[in-house]
C-alpha positions as CSV (number, residue, x, y, z in Angstrom):
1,X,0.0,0.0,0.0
2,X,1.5,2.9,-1.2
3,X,1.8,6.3,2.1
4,X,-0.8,8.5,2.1
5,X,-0.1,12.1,2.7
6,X,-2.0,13.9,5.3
7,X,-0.1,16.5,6.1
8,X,-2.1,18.8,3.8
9,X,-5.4,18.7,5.4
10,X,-7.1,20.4,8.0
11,X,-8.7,19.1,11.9
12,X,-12.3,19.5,10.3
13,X,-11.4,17.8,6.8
14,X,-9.6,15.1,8.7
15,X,-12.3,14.4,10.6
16,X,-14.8,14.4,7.9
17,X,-12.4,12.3,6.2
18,X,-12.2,9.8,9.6
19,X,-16.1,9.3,9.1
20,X,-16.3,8.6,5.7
21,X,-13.4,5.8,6.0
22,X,-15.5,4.6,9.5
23,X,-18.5,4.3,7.3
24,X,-16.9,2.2,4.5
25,X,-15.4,-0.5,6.4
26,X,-19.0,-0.5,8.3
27,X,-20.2,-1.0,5.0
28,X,-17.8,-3.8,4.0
29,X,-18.0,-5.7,6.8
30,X,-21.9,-5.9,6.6
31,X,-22.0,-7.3,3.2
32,X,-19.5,-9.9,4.4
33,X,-21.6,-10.8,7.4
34,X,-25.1,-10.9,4.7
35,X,-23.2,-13.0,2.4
36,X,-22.0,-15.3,5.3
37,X,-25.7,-15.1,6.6
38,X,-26.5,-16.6,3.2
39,X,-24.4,-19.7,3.8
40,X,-25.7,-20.5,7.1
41,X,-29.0,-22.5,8.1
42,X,-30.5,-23.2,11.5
43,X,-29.5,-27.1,12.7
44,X,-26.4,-26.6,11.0
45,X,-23.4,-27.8,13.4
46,X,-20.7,-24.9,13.8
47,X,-17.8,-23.9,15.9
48,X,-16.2,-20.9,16.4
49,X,-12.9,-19.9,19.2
50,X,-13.8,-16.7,21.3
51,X,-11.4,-14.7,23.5
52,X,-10.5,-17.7,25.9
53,X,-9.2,-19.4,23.0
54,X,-11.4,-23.1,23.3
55,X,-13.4,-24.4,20.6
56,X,-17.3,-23.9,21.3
57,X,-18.9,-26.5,18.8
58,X,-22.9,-26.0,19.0
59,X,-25.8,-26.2,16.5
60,X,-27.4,-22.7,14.9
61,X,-30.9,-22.4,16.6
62,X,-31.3,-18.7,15.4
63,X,-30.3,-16.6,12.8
64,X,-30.4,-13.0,13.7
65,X,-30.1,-9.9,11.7
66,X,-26.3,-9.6,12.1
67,X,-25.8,-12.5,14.1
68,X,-26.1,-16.6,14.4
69,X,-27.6,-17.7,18.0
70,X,-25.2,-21.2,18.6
71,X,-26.5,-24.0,21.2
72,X,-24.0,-26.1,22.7
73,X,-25.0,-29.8,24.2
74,X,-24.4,-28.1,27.7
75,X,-27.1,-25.9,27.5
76,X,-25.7,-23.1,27.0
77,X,-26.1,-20.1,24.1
78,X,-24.0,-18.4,22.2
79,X,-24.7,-14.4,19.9
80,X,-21.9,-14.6,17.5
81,X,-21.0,-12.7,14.3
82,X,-21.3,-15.0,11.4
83,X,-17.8,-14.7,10.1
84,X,-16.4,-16.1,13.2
85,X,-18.2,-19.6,12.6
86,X,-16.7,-22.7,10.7
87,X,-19.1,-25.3,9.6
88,X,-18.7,-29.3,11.4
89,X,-19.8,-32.0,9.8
């Protein structure tokens, strides 16, 4: 990726500038998280790794509109973002 110069611009123009970048990749990720959505089908068997770092494997019980609800055999339920999830067979 080739540098950028910012140097030129003002506070208020790099602001403006800040907000129309936020939106884009806002944008971009929610047409990866539709076309993910598009893939995905309640009863199918996922897993995904959260923040502690172990495998959850569960079944999809819900899909949401940006998110896939994930039941484990214990009992317990899981709101995750669609790109996170690999399918199990």
């Amino acid at each position: 990726m080739k540098d950028i110069d910012l140097s030129g611009y003002t506070e208020a123009e790099l602001v403006a500038l800040n907000r129309r970048v936020v939106e884009r990749i806002s944008e971009l990720r929610q047409a990866r998280i539709r076309s993910t959505m598009t893939e995905l089908r309640v009863g199918d068997k996922v897993s995904f790794e959260p923040e502690s770092g172990r495998e959850i494997v569960g079944t999809i019980i819900r899909l949401n509109q940006k998110s896939v609800t994930v039941a484990t055999p214990e009992g317990s339920q899981w709101r995750v973002t669609p790109t996170l999830l690999s399918r199990r067979s």
